[in-house]
C-alpha positions as CSV (number, residue, x, y, z in Angstrom):
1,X,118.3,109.2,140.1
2,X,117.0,112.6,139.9
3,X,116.5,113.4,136.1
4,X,114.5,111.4,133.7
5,X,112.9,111.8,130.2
6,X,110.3,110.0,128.1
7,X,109.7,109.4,124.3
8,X,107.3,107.8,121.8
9,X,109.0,106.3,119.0
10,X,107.5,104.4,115.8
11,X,104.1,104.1,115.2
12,X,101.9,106.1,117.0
13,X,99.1,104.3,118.9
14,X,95.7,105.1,120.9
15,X,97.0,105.4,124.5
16,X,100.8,106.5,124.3
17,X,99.4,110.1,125.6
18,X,97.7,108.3,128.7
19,X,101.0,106.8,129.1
20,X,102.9,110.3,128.9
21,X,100.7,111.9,131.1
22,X,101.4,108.9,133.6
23,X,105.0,108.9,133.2
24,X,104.9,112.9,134.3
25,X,102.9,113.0,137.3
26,X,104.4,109.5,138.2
27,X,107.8,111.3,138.0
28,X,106.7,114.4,139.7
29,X,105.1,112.5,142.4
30,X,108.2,110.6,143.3
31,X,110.1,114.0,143.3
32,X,111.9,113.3,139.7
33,X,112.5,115.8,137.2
34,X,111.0,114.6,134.3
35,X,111.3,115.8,130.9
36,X,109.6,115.3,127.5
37,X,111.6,114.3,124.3
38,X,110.0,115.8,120.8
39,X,110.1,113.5,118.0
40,X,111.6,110.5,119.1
41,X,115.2,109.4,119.3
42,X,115.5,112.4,116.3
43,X,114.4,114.6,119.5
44,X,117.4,113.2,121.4
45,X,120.0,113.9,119.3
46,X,118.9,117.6,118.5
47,X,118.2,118.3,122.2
48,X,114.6,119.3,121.9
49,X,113.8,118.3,125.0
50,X,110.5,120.0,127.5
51,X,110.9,120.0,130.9
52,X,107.2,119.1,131.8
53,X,105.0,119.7,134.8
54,X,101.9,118.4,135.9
55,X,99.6,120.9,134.1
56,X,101.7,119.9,130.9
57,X,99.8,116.6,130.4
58,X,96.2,118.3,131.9
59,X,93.7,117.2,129.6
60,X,95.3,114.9,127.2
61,X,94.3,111.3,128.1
62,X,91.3,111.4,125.6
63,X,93.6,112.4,122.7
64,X,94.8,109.6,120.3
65,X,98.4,110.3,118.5
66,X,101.0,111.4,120.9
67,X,101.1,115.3,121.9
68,X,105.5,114.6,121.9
69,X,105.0,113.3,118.3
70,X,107.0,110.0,117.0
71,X,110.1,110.3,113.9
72,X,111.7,107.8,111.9
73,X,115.8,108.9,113.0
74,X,118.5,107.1,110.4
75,X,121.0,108.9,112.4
76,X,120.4,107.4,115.9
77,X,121.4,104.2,114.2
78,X,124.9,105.9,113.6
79,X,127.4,106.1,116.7
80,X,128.3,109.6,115.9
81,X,124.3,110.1,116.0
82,X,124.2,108.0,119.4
83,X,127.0,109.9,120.6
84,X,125.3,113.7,120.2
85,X,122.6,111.9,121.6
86,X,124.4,111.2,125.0
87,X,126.0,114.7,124.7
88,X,122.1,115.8,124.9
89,X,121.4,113.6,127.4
90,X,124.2,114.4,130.1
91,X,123.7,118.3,129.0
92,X,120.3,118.1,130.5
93,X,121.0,115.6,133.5
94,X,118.8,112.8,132.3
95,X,119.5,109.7,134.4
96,X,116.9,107.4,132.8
97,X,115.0,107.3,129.8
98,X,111.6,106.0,129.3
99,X,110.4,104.9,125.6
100,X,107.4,104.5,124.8
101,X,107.0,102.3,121.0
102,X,107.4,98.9,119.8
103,X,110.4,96.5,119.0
104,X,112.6,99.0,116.7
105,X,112.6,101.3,119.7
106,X,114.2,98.8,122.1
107,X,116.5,98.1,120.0
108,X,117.7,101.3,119.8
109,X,117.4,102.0,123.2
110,X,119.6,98.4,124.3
111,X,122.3,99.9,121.9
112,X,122.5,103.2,123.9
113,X,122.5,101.4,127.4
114,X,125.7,99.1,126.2
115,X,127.4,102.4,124.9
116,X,126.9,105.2,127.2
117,X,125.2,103.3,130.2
118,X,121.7,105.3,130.3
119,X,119.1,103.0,131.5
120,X,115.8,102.5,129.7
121,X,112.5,100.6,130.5
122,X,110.1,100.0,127.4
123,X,106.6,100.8,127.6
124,X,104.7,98.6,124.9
125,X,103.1,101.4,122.6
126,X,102.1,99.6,118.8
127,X,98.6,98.6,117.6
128,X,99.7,95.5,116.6
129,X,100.1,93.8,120.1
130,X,103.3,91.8,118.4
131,X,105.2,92.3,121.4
132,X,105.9,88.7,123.7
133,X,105.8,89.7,127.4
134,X,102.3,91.6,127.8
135,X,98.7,90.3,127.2
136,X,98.0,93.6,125.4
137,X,100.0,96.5,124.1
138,X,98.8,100.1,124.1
139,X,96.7,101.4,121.5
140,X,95.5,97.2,120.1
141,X,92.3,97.6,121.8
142,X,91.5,101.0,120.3
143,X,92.4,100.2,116.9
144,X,90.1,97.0,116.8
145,X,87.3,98.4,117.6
146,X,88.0,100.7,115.2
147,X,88.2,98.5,112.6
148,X,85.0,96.2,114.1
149,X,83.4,100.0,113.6
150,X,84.1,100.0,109.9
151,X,83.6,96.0,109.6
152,X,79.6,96.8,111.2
153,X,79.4,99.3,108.2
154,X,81.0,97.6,105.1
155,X,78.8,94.3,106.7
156,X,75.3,96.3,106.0
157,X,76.7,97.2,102.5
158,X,77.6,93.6,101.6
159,X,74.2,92.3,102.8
160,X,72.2,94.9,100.9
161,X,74.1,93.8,97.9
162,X,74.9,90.5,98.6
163,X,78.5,91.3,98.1
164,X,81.7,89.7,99.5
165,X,84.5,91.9,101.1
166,X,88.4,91.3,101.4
167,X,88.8,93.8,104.4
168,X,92.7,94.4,105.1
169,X,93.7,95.1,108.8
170,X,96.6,96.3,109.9
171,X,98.9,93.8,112.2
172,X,102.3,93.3,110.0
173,X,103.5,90.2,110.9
174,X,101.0,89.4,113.1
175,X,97.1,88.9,113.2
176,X,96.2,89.9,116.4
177,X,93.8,92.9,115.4
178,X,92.6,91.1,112.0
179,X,91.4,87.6,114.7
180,X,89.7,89.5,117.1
181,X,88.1,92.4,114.5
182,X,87.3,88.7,112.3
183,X,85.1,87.1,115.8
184,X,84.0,90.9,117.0
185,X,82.6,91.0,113.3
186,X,81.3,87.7,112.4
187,X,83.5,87.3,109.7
188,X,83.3,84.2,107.8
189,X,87.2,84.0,107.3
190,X,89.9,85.2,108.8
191,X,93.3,85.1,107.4
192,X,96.2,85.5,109.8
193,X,100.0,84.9,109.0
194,X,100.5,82.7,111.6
195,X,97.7,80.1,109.8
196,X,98.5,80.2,106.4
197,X,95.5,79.8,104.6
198,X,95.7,78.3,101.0
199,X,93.2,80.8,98.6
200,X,92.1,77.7,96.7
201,X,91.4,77.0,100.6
202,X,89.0,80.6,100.7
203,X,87.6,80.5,97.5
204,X,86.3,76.7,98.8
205,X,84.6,78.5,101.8
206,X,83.2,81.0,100.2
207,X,81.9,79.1,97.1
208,X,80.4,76.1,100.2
209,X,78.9,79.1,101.6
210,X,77.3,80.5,98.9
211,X,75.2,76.9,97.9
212,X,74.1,77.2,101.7
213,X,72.4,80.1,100.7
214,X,74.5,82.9,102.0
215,X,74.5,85.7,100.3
216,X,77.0,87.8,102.1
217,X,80.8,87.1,103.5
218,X,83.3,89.6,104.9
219,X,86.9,88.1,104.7
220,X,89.1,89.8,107.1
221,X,92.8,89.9,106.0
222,X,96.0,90.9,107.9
223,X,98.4,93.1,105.9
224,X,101.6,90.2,106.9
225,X,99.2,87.4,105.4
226,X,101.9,85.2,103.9
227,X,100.0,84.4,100.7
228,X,99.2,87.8,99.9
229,X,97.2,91.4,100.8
230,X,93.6,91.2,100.3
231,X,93.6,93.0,96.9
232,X,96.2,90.1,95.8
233,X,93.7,87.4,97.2
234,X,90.4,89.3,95.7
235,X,92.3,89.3,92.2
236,X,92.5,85.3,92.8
237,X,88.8,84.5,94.4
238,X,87.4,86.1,91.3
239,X,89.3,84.6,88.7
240,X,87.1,81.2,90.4
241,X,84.0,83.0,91.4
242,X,83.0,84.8,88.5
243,X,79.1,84.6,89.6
244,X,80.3,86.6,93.3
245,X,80.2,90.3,93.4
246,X,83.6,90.7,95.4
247,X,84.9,94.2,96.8
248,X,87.9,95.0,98.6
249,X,88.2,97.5,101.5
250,X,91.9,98.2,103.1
251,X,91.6,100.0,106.5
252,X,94.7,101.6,106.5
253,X,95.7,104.1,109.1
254,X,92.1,105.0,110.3
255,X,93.3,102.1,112.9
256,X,95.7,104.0,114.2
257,X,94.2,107.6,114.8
258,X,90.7,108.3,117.6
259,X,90.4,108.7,121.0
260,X,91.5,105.4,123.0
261,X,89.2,103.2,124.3
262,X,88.8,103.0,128.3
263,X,90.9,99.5,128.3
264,X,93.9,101.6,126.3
265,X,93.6,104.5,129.2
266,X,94.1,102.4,131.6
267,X,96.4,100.2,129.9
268,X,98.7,103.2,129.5
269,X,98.6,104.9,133.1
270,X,99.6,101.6,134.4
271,X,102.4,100.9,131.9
272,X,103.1,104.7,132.5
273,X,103.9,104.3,136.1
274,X,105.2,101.0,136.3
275,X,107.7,102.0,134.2
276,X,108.9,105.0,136.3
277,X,109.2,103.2,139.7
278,X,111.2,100.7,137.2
279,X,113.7,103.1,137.0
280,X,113.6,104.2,140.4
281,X,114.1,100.4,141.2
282,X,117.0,100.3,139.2
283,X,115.7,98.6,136.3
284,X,116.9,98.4,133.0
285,X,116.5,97.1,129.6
286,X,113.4,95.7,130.6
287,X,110.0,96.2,128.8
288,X,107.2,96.4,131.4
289,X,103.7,95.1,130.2
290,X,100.6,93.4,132.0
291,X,100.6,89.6,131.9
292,X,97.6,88.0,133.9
293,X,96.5,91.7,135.4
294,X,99.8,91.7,136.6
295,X,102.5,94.5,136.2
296,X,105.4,92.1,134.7
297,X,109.4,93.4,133.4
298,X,110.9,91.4,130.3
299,X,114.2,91.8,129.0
300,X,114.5,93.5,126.0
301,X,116.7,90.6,124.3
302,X,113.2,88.6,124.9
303,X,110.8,91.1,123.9
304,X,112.5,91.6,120.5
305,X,113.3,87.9,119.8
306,X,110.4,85.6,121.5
307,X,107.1,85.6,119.2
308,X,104.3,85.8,120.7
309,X,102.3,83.3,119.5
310,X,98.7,84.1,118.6
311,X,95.6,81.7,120.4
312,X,94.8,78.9,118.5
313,X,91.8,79.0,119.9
314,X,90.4,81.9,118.1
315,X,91.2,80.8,115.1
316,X,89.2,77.3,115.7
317,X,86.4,79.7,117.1
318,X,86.0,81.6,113.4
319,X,85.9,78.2,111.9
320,X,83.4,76.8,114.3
321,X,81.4,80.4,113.9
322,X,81.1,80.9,110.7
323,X,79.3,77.9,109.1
């Protein structure tokens, strides 16, 4: 193998440009031509396509987003887009592909390995940290304490008012950020998808909490909370607690954007180059991620299809916390 290429695809995340910059100089330093894809699989198919160099990823690890940008592509999901794609691909020599994004991404990327045979090894890059086979993915850590940020804030606004606060977290279909921002935060509930909390179950807590004389509760929410988003829950809890002063705050995609945190950094430059000397291993269709401070390679079959199941744990600690 003498030509590979990277790409971030989906969501962006805190992280992905420490990764990029790893990817390079890991590349370069194992004498591989390395080049950077522009938008994604979208990128691919057009040919825009950088050939990079060490001083192309020089001062970029502090930057949150991803300097090669990320695009939805409708047409990668085509054969005759998959197949301009490859046309791209063996036009510029490219060997092996590294993609840096979350389970759509793989998908994509085991599709083009069975039809044109270009090897890929997944880097974990999503906020959400949904992905089984690594402790962490890039860009979770950054976009908690993020949100703990905002949670600190809203929590001095609630006590001056004695106010309680539905605050939505990202996560989708899983509650990873919303569990840990929930402890970080000393929020009195936490509602995750994968504990399905009644609301006649929330407006109970908060009402118990209330006649112990406290004034104040932040509910954290996760956006893929079965039983609804936090305005839907809000609507409910004050329909029952018409003597509480509730207020709803949605995070959004602040969560997403700032410079990464050290533990994404180094996250990212490990991912980064693991995944190159992947390649060079002949790897393929793996996702590499970090399980036990270990560098670890799961298929991509597993990646997409095992959940990872959140910590129990936690969710017994905000319980246990919170009275």
């Amino acid at each position: 193998m003498k030509t590979i290429a990277v790409l971030t695809s989906g969501g962006d995340a805190p992280g992905m440009n420490a990764c990029i910059r790893s990817v390079v100089r890991g590349a370069i330093y194992h004498n591989l031509n390395i080049y950077g894809i522009i938008r994604g699989y979208k990128g691919v198919i057009e040919g825009d396509m950088i050939k990079m160099e060490s001083r192309s990823v020089s001062n970029i690890i502090q930057q949150g987003g991803t300097i090669l940008k990320s695009a939805r592509s409708d047409e990668f999901r085509t054969k005759i887009g998959r197949q301009k794609a490859y046309e791209q691909m063996k036009k510029h020599g490219i060997e092996g592909l590294v993609v840096i994004g979350g389970n759509g991404s793989f998908t994509g990327a085991e599709i083009f390995y069975k039809e044109y045979g270009i090897p890929t090894i997944g880097v974990p890059g999503t906020i959400d940290n949904d992905l089984y086979g690594t402790d962490y993915t890039i860009g979770f850590d950054t976009a908690v304490n993020t949100a703990l940020d905002a949670v600190d804030k809203i929590r001095d606004t609630a006590d001056s008012h004695d106010r309680v606060f539905f605050v939505e977290v990202m996560g989708r279909d899983s509650g990873y950020i919303a569990i840990q921002t929930g402890i970080g935060g000393g929020a009195e509930i936490v509602m995750v998808p994968e504990n399905p909390d009644s609301i006649e179950g929330v407006i109970e807590s908060l009402r118990s909490g209330r006649n112990n004389q406290k004034s104040s509760s932040i509910v954290i929410v996760a956006e893929g909370e079965e039983v609804g988003n936090a305005h839907y829950v809000a609507i409910k809890a004050k329909e029952k607690l018409t003597n509480m002063d509730i207020r709803v705050t949605n995070l959004g995609h602040i969560q997403r954007g700032g410079a990464p945190t050290a533990m994404d950094r180094i996250l990212g430059s490990r991912l980064g180059l693991a995944a190159v000397e992947g390649l060079i291993a002949g790897r393929k269709n793996e996702m590499v991620g970090i399980v036990d401070d270990k560098v670890v390679y799961t298929t991509f079959q597993d990646a997409i299809n095992k959940k990872k199941p959140l910590n129990k744990d936690l969710i017994k600690m905000v319980n246990i916390l919170s009275i």
